[in-house]
MIROPA-833513 format. One line per 8 residues: their letters; for each residue y, z, x of C-alpha. Coordinates in steps of 0.001 Angstrom, whole numbers, m for minus. Layout:
A> Y,Z,X; ... .
This chain:
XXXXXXXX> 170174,102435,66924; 166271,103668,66701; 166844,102679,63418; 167762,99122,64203; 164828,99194,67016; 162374,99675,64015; 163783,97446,61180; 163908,94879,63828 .
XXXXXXXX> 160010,95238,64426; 158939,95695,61220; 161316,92494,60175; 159197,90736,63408; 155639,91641,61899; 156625,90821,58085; 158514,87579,59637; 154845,86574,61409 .
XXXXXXXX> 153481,86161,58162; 156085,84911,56345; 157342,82147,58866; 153702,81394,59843; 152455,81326,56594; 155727,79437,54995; 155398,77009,57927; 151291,76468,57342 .
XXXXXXXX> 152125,75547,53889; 155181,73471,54709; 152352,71623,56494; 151266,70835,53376; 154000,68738,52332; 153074,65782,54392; 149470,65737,53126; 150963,65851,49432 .
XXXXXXXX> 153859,63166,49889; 151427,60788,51681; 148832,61089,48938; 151253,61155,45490; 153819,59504,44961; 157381,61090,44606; 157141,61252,40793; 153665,63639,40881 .
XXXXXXXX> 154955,65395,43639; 157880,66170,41396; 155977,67620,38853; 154828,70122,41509; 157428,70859,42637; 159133,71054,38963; 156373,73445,37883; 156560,75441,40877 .
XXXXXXXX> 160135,76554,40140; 159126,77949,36563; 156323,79740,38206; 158659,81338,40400; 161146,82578,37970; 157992,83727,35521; 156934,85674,38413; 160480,87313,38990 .
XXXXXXXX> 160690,88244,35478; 156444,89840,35661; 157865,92039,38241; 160966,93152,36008; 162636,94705,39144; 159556,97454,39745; 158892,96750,43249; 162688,98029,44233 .
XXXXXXXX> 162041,100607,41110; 159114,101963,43084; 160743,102233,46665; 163516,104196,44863; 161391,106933,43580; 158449,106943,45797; 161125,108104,48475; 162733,110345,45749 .
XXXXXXXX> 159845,111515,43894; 157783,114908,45216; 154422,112415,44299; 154831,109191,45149; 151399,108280,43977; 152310,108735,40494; 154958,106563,40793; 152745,103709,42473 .
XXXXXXXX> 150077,104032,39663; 152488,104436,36934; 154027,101277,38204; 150480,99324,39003; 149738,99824,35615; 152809,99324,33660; 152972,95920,35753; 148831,95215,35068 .
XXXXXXXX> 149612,95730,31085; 152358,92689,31438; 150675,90615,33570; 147147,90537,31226; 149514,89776,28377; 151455,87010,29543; 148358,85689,30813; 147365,86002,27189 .
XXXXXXXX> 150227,84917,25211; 150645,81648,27808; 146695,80847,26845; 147826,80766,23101; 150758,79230,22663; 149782,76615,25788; 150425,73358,23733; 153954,74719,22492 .
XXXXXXXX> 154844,75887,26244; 153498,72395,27413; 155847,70088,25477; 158793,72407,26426; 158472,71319,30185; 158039,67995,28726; 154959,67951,30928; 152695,66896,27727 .
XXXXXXXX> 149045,66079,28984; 149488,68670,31767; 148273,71837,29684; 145757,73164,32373; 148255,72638,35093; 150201,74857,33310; 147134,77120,32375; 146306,77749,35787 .
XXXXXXXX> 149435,78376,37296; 150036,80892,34429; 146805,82647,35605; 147878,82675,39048; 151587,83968,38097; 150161,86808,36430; 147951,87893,39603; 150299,87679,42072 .
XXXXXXXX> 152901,89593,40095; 150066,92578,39717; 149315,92128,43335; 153267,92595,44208; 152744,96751,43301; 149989,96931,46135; 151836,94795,48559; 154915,96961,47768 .
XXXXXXXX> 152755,99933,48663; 151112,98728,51846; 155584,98569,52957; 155925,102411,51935; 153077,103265,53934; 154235,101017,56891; 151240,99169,57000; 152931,95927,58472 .
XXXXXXXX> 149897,94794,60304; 147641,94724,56844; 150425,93180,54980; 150816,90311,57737; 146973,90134,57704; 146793,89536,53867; 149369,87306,53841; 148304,84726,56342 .
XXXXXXXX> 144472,84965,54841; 146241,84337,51943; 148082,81219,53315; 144863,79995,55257; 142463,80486,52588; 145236,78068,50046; 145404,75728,53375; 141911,75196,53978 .
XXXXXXXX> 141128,74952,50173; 143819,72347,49729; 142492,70714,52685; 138709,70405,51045; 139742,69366,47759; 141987,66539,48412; 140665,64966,52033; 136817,66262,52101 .
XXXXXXXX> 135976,66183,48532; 137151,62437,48355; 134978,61261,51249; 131947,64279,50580; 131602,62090,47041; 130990,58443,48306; 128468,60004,50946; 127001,63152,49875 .
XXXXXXXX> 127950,63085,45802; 125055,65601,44600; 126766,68208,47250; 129526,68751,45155; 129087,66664,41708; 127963,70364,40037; 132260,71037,40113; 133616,67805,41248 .
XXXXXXXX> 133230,65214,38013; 133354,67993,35591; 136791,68265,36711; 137755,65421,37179; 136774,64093,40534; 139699,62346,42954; 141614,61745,39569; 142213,65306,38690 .
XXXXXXXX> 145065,64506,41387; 147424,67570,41781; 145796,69242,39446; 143370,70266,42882; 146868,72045,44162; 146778,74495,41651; 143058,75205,41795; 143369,75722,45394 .
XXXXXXXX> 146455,78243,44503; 144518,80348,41941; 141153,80377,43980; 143441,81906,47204; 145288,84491,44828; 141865,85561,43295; 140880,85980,47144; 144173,87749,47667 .
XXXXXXXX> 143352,90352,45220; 139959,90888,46666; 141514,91776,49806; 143732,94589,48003; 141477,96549,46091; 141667,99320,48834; 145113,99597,47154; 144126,99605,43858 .
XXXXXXXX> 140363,101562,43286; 139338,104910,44852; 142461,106568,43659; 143269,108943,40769; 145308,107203,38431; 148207,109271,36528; 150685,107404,33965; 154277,108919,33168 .
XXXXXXXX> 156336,107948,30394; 158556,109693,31356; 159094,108368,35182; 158113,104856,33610; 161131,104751,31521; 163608,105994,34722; 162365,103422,36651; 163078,100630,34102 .
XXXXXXXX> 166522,102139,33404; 167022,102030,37200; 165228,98586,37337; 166235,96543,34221; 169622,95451,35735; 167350,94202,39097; 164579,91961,36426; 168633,90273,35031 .
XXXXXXXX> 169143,89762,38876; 166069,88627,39983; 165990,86301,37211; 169498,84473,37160; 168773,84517,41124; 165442,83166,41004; 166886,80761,37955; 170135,79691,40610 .
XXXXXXXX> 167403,78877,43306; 165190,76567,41397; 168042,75414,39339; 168012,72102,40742; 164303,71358,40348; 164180,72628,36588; 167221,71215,35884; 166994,68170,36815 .
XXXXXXXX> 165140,66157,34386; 166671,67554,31687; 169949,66029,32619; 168403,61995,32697; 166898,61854,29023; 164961,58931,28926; 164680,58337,32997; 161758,61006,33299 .
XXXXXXXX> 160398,59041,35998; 163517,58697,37713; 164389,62339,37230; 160858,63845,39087; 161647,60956,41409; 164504,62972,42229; 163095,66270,42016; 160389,64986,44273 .
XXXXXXXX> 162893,64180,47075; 165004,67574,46556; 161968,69678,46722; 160681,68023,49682; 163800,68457,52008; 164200,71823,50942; 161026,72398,52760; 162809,71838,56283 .
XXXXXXXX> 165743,73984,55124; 163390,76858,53769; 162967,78155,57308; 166091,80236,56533; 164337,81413,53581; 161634,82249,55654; 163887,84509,57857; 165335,85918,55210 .
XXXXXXXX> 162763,86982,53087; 160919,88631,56654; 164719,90841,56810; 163877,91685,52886; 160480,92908,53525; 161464,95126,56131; 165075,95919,54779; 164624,97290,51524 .
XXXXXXXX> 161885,100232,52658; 164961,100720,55574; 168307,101423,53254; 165845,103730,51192; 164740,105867,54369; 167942,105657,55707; 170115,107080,52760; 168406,110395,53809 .
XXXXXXXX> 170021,110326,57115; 173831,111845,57386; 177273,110764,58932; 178679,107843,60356; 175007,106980,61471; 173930,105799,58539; 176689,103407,57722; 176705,102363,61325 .
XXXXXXXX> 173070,101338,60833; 173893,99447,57774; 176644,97534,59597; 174397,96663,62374; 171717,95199,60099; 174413,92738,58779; 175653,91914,61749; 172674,91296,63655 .
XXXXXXXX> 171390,89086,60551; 174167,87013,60388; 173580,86279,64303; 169700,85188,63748; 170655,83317,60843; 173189,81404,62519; 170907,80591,65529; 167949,80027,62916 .
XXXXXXXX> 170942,77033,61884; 171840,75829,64803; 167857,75676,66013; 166708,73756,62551; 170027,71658,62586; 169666,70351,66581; 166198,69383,65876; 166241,67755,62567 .
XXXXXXXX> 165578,64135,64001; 161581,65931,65100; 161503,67769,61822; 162465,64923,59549; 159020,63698,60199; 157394,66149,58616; 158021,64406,55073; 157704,60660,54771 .
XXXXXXXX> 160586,58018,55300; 160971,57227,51148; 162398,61234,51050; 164561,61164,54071; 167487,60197,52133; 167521,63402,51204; 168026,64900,54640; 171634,65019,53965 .
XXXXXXXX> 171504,68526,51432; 169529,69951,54565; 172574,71741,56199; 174178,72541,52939; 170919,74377,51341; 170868,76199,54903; 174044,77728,54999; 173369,78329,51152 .
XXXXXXXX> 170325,80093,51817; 172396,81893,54773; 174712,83224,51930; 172689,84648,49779; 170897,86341,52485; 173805,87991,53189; 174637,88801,49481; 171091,90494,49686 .
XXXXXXXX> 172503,92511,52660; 175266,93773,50381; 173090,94871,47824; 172553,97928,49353; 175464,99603,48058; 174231,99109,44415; 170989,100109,45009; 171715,103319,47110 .
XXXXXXXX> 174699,104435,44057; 172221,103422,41010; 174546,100750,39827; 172280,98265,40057; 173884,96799,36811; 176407,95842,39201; 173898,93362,40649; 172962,92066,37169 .
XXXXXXXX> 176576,91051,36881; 176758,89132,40351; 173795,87147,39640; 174676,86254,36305; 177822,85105,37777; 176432,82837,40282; 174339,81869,37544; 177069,80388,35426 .
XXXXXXXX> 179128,79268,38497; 175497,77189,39708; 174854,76014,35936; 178173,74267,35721; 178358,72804,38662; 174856,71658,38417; 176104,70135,35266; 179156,68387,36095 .
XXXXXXXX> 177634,67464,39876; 174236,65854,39176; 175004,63398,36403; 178391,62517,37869; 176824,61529,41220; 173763,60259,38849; 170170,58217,39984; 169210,58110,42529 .
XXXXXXXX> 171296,61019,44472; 172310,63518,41774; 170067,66423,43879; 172989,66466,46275; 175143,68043,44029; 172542,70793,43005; 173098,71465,46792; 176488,71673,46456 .
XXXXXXXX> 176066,73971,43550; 174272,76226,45361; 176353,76151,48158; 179602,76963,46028; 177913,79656,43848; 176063,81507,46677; 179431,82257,48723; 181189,83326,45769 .
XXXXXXXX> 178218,85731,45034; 178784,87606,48769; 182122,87265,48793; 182376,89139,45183; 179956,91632,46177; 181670,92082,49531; 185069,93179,47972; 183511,95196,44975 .
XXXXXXXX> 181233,97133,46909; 184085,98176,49541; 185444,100675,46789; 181802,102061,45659; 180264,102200,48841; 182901,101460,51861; 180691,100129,55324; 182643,99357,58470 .
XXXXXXXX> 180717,95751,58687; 182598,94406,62013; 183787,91277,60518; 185682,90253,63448; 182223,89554,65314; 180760,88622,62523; 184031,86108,61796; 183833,84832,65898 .
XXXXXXXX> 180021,84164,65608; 180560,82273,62741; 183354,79841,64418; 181220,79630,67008; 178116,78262,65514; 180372,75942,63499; 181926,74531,66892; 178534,74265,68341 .
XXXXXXXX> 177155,72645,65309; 180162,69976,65607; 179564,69208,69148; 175643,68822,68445; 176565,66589,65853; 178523,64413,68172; 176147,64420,70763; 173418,62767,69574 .
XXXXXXXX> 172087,59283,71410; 169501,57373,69539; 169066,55318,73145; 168606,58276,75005; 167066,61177,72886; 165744,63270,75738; 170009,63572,76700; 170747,64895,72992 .
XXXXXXXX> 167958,67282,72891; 169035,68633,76571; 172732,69098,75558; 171292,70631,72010; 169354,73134,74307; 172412,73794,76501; 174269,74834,73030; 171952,77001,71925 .
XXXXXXXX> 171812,78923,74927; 175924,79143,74830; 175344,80813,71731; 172616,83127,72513; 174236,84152,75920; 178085,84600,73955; 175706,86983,71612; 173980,88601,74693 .
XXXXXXXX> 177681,89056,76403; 179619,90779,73418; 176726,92505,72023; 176125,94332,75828; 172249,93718,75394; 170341,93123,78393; 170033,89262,80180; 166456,88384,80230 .
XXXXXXXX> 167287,87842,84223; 169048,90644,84105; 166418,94088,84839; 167147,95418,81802; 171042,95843,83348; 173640,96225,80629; 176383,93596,80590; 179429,95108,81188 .
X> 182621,94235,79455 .
C-alpha cells in the first residue's frame, strides 16, 4: 500500500501541472473562438494534431526506453545522455529537413499560403521532443516539484504571451504604435491572425528549454552504441504505438477535411467545432496523463519488489484509476450546462460527442494501465500490435461514420470511432495480457463502480430543470457524494467526519 500512498502523490503533484496548466490553456479557447472564426480556428486545431503525432514519432518510444534501463542499467547517466543525444541528432534534423522541403509539406496539409505556420510549429516540435529526455529525467530523480514548476511556467509564459499578442498588441498599435512597430508590422500586425498562436508557442518552448539546462550542461556526456541500439530494439515497437495512438487521437481533426473534397471551408468548420468541445472533455485527458507521469517511473520501481505485493500494487493502481476517472465523469458531465460556456454558442452543437470522447478517453486510460505487462516482459511489440489495431478499427469507422452522417455533424462519428476502437483496445489487451502477465485486477469492484456511475449519470441526466437550476445542481451534488461515499464504504478508507476511523464492513 506505501506504494499506492506514493504513486498517488506523485500522480497529485504531476496532476497540478497538468490539470492547471491544461485548464489555463483551455482558457484559451474562448479568447480564440471569440476572435476567429470556426474555419481559422480549425486550421489550429488541424495543425495541432500533426504536431502532436510528429512529436510522438521525435520521441520514437525513448522516454519509456530510458526508464527501462536507467532502473536496469549500473549507470544510468549513460543511458540519459546516450538518449539526450540520440533524441538532439533527430530533432536538429527534422527541424532541418521540414525547413527544406516546407513548400512540398505545405500543400500536403492543403494548408497552401500557411508555410511559416507550419515552419514554426516544426521548430517548436523539434524542441519539445529534445526537452522530453530532461523532463523524463527530472521523473527518475523524483523531482515532481521542478517538473510541476516547469510545466506551469511553461503554460503561463504561452498564456501571457498569447494574451499580449492578440488583445494588447491590437490596442498598444492604435495608441502607442512606435512601442512595438520594430516586430509588430514586420510580421504582420493584427492580420498575421493565428499565426500570433504559434509564435507565442515557440517563444514559451524556447523559454522552456532555458529552464532545463540544469538537465542538460554541467554533466559528462558518454554515447553507447551499443546501449543505443538495446534501447531502440526495446523501444521501436513503443514509437509504432505511440504513433497509431497519437494518429487514433487526432484522427478526427486530420481526417476530417480530407473526407469533404471541395467543402474545405466546411470541413475546418467542422474541425473547428470538434476540436473545441474536446476541450471540455480533455479534463479526462488531463487526469490521465497526471496517472502516466507518475505511473510509468512506478511499474519500473516496482518490478524490483517480490510476491503477491507487487501484483497487488498493480491491481490497486487500476482500480483506484478507474474510480477517479469515473468521478472525474460524473463531475464534468453534472456540470456541463457551466462549462458549455467556456466556448461560444455557434460550437455548442457539438456538446453532444462530450460524454462519448470522455468515456473514450476513460478507455484508453485504462488500456495504458494494461500496458504494464508488455513493458515489464519486453514485449512491447505486443503494444505495437494493439495500437495498430485500434488504428484500423478508428480509420474505418472514421471512414464509413463521418461522410455518412456528412456536413455539418460528421465529427460525431469520429467520436464514435474513438469510442468503439478505444474499448476494443483494453478489452484486447485485457485478455492477452492475462496469459503473459496474469494480475488479480478485482473486476467485480471495478464492474459495480462502473454500474454505478452509469446509474448516477442516468438519474443526473433526468434531473435537470432549466426553471430551477440551483435544484439540478443540488441533486447533481447529492449524486456525487453517493458515489464518493459507496467508494469510501467498500474501499474501508476513512470518512472525512470520521477521525481517521476505518469503516467497517
Amino acid at each position: 500500500m506505501a506504494g499506492i500512498k506514493t504513486l498517488i502523490k506523485e500522480t497529485a503533484v504531476y496532476g497540478l501541472s497538468s490539470i492547471v496548466g491544461r485548464f489555463l490553456n483551455w482558457c484559451l479557447v474562448p479568447l480564440y473562438v471569440y476572435i476567429f472564426p470556426t474555419e481559422e480556428y480549425g486550421i489550429v486545431s488541424f495543425l495541432y494534431a500533426f504536431t502532436a503525432v510528429a512529436l510522438v514519432i521525435l520521441n520514437y518510444g525513448m522516454e519509456t526506453g530510458f526508464f527501462r534501463y536507467a532502473n536496469s542499467e549500473r549507470d544510468p547517466e549513460r543511458v540519459y545522455t546516450t538518449s539526450l543525444l540520440s533524441v538532439g541528432f533527430t530533432s536538429i534534423s527534422f527541424i532541418a529537413l521540414i525547413t527544406l522541403f516546407i513548400n512540398p509539406v505545405t500543400d500536403g496539409l492543403k494548408l497552401p499560403g500557411c508555410e511559416l505556420y507550419v515552419w514554426l510549429l516544426a521548430v517548436t516540435v523539434g524542441i519539445d521532443a529534445f526537452t522530453n529526455l530532461p523532463f523524463a529525467y527530472l521523473r527518475f530523480k523524483k523531482k515532481a516539484f521542478t517538473f510541476a514548476g516547469i510545466k506551469l511556467a511553461n503554460v503561463g509564459i504561452n498564456i501571457g504571451l498569447n494574451i499580449f499578442f492578440l488583445l494588447c498588441c491590437p490596442s498598444i498599435h492604435k495608441s502607442f504604435p512606435a512601442l512595438i512597430d520594430w516586430f509588430y508590422v514586420p510580421a504582420g500586425g493584427q492580420e498575421f491572425g493565428i499565426g500570433w498562436i504559434f509564435v507565442a508557442n515557440i517563444l514559451s518552448t524556447v523559454c522552456v528549454l532555458l529552464m532545463l539546462l540544469p538537465q542538460i550542461l554541467g554533466r559528462k556526456y558518454v554515447f553507447s552504441g551499443g546501449l543505443l541500439r538495446k534501447m531502440l530494439k526495446y523501444s521501436w515497437p513503443l514509437l509504432i504505438l505511440g504513433v497509431a495512438g497519437i494518429l487514433s487521437q487526432n484522427m478526427g481533426q486530420m481526417l476530417i477535411p480530407y473526407l469533404f473534397p471541395g467543402n474545405e471551408a466546411a470541413a475546418q468548420s467542422m474541425v473547428g467545432i470538434y476540436g473545441a468541445n474536446i476541450k471540455i472533455a480533455i479534463v479526462m485527458v488531463m487526469f490521465t496523463q497526471a496517472f502516466r507521469y507518475a505511473y510509468e517511473p512506478f511499474i519500473f520501481s516496482q518490478a524490483k519488489s517480490q510476491g503477491e505485493e507487487k501484483t497487488k500494487a498493480y491491481a490497486d493502481a487500476m482500480k483506484f484509476f478507474v474510480i477517479f476517472g469515473f468521478f472525474i465523469f460524473l463531475g464534468v458531465m453534472f456540470f456541463l450546462p457551466v462549462l458549455k460556456y467556456f466556448i461560444s454558442k455557434s460550437y455548442w452543437a457539438g456538446l453532444q460527442i462530450v460524454p462519448i470522447m470522455m468515456m473514450a478517453e476513460l478507455f484508453f486510460g485504462v488500456f495504458f494501465n494494461l500496458s504494464l505487462w508488455y513493458k515489464l516482459t519486453d514485449r512491447t511489440q505486443w503494444g505495437m500490435y494493439f495500437s495498430l489495431f485500434g488504428f484500423v478499427v478508428m480509420l474505418g469507422l472514421n471512414v464509413w461514420f463521418v461522410p455518412a452522417i456528412g456536413i455539418p455533424n460528421g465529427y460525431v462519428g469520429s467520436a464514435w470511432a474513438a469510442f468503439i476502437a478505444y474499448f476494443a483496445m483494453m478489452t484486447v489487451s485485457y485478455f492477452i495480457g492475462r496469459k503473459y502477465y496474469p494480475i488479480d485486477y478485482e473486476l467485480k469492484k471495478i464492474g459495480g463502480y462502473t454500474v454505478l456511475a452509469i446509474v448516477l449519470y442516468a438519474i443526473g441526466s433526468v434531473a435537470e430543470w432549466e426553471s430551477a437550476m440551483w435544484g439540478t445542481y443540488a441533486v447533481r451534488i447529492v449524486l456525487l457524494c453517493v458515489y464518493l461515499y459507496a467508494v469510501l464504504r467498500f474501499e474501508r478508507l476513512p470518512l472525512p467526519f470520521g477521525r481517521g476511523r476505518k469503516i467497517s464492513k
